[in-house]
Structures are given as structure tokens and as C-alpha cells.
N, C-alpha and C positions, 0 to 999 in steps of 0.2 A: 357195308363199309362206311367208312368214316367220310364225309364230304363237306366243302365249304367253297363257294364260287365268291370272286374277286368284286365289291364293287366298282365303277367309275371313277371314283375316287381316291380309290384304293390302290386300284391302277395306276394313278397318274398320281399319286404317291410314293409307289416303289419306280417310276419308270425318271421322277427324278432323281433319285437314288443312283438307280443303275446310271442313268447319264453321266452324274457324275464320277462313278467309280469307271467308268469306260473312258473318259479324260485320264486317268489317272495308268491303267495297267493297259495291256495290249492281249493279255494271256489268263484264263482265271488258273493258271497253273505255275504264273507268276507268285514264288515264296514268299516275297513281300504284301501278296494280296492276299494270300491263304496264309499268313500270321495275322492279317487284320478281320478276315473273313467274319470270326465269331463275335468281334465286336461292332464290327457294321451293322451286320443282320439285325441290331438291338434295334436300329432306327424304320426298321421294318413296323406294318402297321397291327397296335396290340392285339387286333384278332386274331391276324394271320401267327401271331409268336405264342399267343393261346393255344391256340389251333395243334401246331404243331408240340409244346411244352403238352400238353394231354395226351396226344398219341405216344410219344416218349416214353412218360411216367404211368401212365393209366393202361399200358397196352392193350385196349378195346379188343373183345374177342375175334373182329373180324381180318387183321394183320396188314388193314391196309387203310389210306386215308390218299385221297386227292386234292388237291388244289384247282380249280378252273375256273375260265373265264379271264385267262392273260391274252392281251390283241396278238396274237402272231400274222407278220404278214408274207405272206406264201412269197411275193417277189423278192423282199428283200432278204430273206435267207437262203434265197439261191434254188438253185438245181440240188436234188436229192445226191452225192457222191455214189459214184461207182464203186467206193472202194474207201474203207475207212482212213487205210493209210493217203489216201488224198489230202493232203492239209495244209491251207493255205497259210501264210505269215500270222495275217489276222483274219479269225473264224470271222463269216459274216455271221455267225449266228453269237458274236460275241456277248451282247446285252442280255437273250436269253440266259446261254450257260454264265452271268455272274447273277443271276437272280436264282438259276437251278441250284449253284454254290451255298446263294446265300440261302436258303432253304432249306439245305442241306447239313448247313453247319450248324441251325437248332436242332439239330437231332443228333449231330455228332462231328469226328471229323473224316474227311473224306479221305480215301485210301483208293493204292492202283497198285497192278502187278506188272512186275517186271518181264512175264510172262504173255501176257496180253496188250496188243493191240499198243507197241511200243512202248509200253509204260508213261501210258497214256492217263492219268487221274478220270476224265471224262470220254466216256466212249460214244461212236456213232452205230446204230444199229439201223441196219438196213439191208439189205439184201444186195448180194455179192453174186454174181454170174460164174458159175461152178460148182456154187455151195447150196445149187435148191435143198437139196436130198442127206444135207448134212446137221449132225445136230450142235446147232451154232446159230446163236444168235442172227447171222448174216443168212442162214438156210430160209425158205419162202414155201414150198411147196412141200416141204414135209413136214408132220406133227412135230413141231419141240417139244420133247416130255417133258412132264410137270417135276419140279426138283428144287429144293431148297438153292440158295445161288451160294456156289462154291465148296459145296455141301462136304469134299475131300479133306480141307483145308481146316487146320485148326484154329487158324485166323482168319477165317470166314467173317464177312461182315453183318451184323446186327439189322443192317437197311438196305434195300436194292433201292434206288430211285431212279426214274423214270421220266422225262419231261419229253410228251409227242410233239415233234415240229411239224407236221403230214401223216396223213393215211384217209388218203382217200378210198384204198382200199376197202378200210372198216375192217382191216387185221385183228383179230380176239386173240387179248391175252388172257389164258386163263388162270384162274386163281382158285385156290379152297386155304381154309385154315384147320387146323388140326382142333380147335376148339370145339368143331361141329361134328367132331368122331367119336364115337360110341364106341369103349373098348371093354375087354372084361378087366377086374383090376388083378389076376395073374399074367393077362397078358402085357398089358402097361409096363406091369415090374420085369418080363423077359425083354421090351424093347429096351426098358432101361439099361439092360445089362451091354457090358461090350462082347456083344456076339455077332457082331456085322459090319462088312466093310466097302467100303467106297471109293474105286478110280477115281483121279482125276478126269475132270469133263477136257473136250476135245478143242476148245479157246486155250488150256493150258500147253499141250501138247507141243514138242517139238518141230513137228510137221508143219504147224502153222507160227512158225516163229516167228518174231518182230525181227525189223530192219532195223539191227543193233545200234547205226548210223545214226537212227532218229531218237536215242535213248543222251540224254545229256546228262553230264556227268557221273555215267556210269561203267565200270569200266567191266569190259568184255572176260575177267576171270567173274564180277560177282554175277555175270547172267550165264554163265556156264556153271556157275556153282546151282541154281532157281532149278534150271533145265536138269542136272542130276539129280536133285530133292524131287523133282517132280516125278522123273522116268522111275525114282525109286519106293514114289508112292505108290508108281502106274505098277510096279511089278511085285512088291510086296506091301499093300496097303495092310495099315494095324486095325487093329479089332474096334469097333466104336457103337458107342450105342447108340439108337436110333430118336429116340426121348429121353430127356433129361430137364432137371430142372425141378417145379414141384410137380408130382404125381398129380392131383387133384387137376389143372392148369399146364401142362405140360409145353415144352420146347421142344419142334423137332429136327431132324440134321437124314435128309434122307435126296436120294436121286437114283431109282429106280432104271435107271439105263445103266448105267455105271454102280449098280453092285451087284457083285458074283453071288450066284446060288450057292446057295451052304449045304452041299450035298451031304457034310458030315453033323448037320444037324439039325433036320428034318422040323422039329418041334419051333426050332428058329423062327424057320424060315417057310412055315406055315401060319406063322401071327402078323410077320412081313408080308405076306403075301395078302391078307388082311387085312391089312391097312390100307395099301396098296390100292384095293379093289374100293376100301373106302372111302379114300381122297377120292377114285374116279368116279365116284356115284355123289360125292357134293362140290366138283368143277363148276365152276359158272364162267362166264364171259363176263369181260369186259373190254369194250373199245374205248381205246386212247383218242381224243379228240385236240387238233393244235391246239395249246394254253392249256394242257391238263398238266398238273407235274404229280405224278402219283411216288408212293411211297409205298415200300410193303416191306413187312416185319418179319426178314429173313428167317425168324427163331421162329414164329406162330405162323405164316402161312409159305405156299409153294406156288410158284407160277411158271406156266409155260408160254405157248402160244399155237394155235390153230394155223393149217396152212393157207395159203393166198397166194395169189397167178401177180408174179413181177413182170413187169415191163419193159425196166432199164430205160423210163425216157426221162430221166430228171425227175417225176413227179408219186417216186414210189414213196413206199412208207417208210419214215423215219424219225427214228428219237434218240435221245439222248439219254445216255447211262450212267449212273455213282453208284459205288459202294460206299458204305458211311461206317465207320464204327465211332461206339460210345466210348471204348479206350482204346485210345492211339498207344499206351505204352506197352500192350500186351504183347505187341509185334516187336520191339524196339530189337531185338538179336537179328530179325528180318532184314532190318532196314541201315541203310546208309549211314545217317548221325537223327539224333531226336527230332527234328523238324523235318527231315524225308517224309514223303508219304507213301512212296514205292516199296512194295516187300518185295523181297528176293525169295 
């Protein structure tokens, strides 16, 4: 994977930055800060916009790239939340998430579901008391299987990002890319084909709805309209193909918990099954360390997570989540007016 750690100076180069924009906004979900977002970012330092301008355009076989070596300090970002929906006026982890933003917006712009986690742009993931044993972000003691993020969805985002505030545990996220699988090239051309389909994952679901309350300005028919699109992927999802893109280099769109066996077409879903077994033979680990803000290329690789014993004392693992896309206008029927960032 892609890696580049922060100098001294580099630090205390964007940490004036971020100071000043934290004078300025209260929210990085504030639309006046996320219309300035991609122009601030420029006064970032020209490595760090190197750094990422490469993984963008070049997209390195390995589908992921870190940043490390930002100070995070354990007191002043508080107690790990019990509960995502906790959320105070202003985040104490404010300065982080406008440096995650700003990070985030050389590679694209950032997007949230009206579906998730209150239509939220920036999510907390941590672990939630009830949900060891669920496959959810917020689950702790069961395997998160490995899955493209949003893999259902046709405006799925191009970037998962990542910024760890804690984990002491030394939680493994695990990662592979599809660039490291060996396929024959008829079978390539049957993933290509639309012959496999994909649930929505279980963050979309009804079951775990957001507290519509905490949703501003939006109004409770467009989040009943999300929640039917959704329950109608959940119950007749369309045909999709699993690779796409260039054959030689491929794109994949797969989550392996969430697609139905193709009982009526066996040759399918013996090449899936293939794959499958090949992502699981080039997983690797990686631990997120405070000040890492990782990135990974939703199209070329998949990531999960390994289970880990929660505690619930304040001092569990947790980071911070974005979806990014390269075109915001692909969703535009999704969304509120042009400058929303919420899909319905």
C-alpha cells in the first residue's frame, strides 16, 4: 500500500490551517465550509496534495494509501461514544474531522446517506453494546466480512476513508485488492456479465433507522421514499456484474454476505465462488494507529475487519468514516438540490 508519514513541520502547518478554519465553522457539515472545502485543501502542504493527486489519477495496484503521523491527543478527543448517535453541539474531535474533510476533498467530494447514521456526511465507528454479533460497522466480536463499501448501491462511492482516533485494541482491518487475483480470462468475461446480485448491507436497513429528528432539512416523505428504494433493492435486487471496467485492470462491486446463491445458474456462481475463496487467500491486516487517515479505492480493493473483545469504558476503538465520490453529479436525482450531499 501506498504510505507517506507527516513531518514536524508539516504538522504544524496544516494544524495552522485547521485552527484557523475551526475559528471560522462549528461543523465540517456546515455547507458553507463544504463549498469552500476544495479550495482550502490547496493551502495544504504540496506533498501531502502530491500524495494524494497520485492515488487518484494513478490508481496504484494496492487500492489503498495512508497518511500518518498527525499528534492526536487521546484526552482532548474525549471518551470513545457509546453510541454514534451521541453528538455533541461541537464535536471535540472537530479539528481532526476538518483535516479528514480536507483530505478528503482532493480525491473528491464527500457524500452520506439519508439512510445511515442520520444522514450523517461523517461517521463514528465504534462499537455499540448489542451489536457484538452484527454485521455492522459498530459489531466488535464478530468477523465483518470483506465487501466493497455499499457494494448494492449504484452510487456507491469511488473512496471509503478512514481517520483512527483510538484503538488500543490493535483491531485489523482487513484489506486485499483484486489486482493480486489470478483469473482465467472466460472467467473475467462471465464476472463481467450481469449475472449476480446484491442486498443491501444491514447500516441501510430499516431496522436500524436514524432518528429522523436529527436529519435537517429534510423532510420525512424524502426518507420514506430512501427506505422503500431500499426495502425494494432488499427484496428484488437487479442483475449486476461483479467486474467491470477494463478486463486487463479490472473494477470490482462484490459483498459476499449479501448475495444470494444462483441456484439457477450454477457456472455463475462457481466462478463467484472463486473469487471469493481468492480474496480470502490475499487478506492481509492492517492496524489503524491514532493519526493514520487511510484511504481505500472502493473500485480496486475490499475491506473488512477481524473481531476484538469491547469494553465500553470510553477507551474503545474508534475512527472516523467518509465516502468520497469523484462526481457528485451522478447522484443529483438522489439528492435534495446540487449542493446536498445526502442521497435519498
Amino acid at each position: 500500500m501506498e504510505r507517506i508519514f507527516l513531518s514536524e513541520k508539516e504538522c504544524s502547518d496544516i494544524q495552522s490551517i485547521i485552527k484557523n478554519i475551526a475559528c471560522q465553522y462549528t461543523s465540517v457539515e456546515d455547507p458553507y465550509f463544504l463549498q469552500e472545502v476544495s479550495v482550502i485543501a490547496h493551502e495544504l502542504p504540496r506533498r501531502i496534495r502530491r500524495f494524494l493527486n497520485d492515488f487518484r489519477l494513478l490508481e496504484p495496484s494496492s487500492g489503498i494509501c495512508i497518511i500518518s503521523g498527525y499528534p492526536i491527543s487521546d484526552e482532548k478527543i474525549g471518551k470513545t461514544p457509546s453510541h454514534w448517535k451521541y453528538r455533541p453541539e461541537i464535536s471535540p474531535t472537530l479539528e481532526e474531522e476538518i483535516l479528514f474533510i480536507l483530505f478528503s476533498s482532493l480525491l473528491g467530494e464527500v457524500v452520506g446517506w439519508s439512510t445511515q447514521q442520520a444522514g450523517h456526511l461523517v461517521h463514528d465507528v465504534l462499537p455499540i453494546k448489542g451489536h457484538e454479533y452484527e454485521q455492522l460497522g459498530s459489531s466488535s466480536e464478530e468477523l465483518l466480512t470483506w465487501h466493497s463499501e455499499d457494494a448494492f448501491h449504484p452510487y456507491r462511492g469511488d473512496y471509503l476513508g478512514m481517520m483512527c482516533l483510538r484503538n488500543y485494541e490493535r483491531a485489523a482491518t482487513t484489506v486485499a485488492s483484486i489486482e493480486t487475483i489470478q483469473l482465467e480470462p472466460d472467467e473475467v468475461q462471465i464476472l463481467f456479465e450481469p449475472r449476480f446480485t446484491i442486498r443491501p448491507d444491514e447500516s441501510h436497513l430499516e431496522k436500524n433507522k436514524s432518528d429522523v429528528k436529527t436529519l435537517s432539512n429534510v423532510s420525512i416523505d424524502l426518507l420514506k421514499s430512501a427506505y422503500q428504494q431500499i426495502n425494494q433493492m432488499n427484496k428484488n435486487p437487479e442483475k449486476i456484474a461483479v467486474l467491470y471496467g477494463d478486463p486487463q485492470h479490472p473494477y470490482i462491486r462484490i459483498d459476499p454476505y449479501f448475495m444470494g446463491e444462483l441456484k439457477e445458474d450454477q457456472q455463475a456462481q462457481g466462478i463467484l465462488n472463486k473469487l471469493i475463496k481468492a480474496i480470502d487467500a490475499k487478506l492481509i491486516d492492517m492496524i489503524l494507529q491514532p493519526g493514520d487517515f487511510c484511504f481505500i479505492d472502493n473500485f480496486k480493493a475490499v475491506h473488512g475487519r477481524k473481531p476484538f473483545k469491547a469494553r465500553y469504558d470510553g477507551k474503545d476503538r474508534w475512527l472516523k468514516r467518509v465516502i468520497i465520490t469523484r462526481d457528485l453529479r451522478k447522484s443529483r436525482s438522489t439528492r435534495a438540490t446540487c449542493t446536498s450531499r445526502i442521497i435519498f
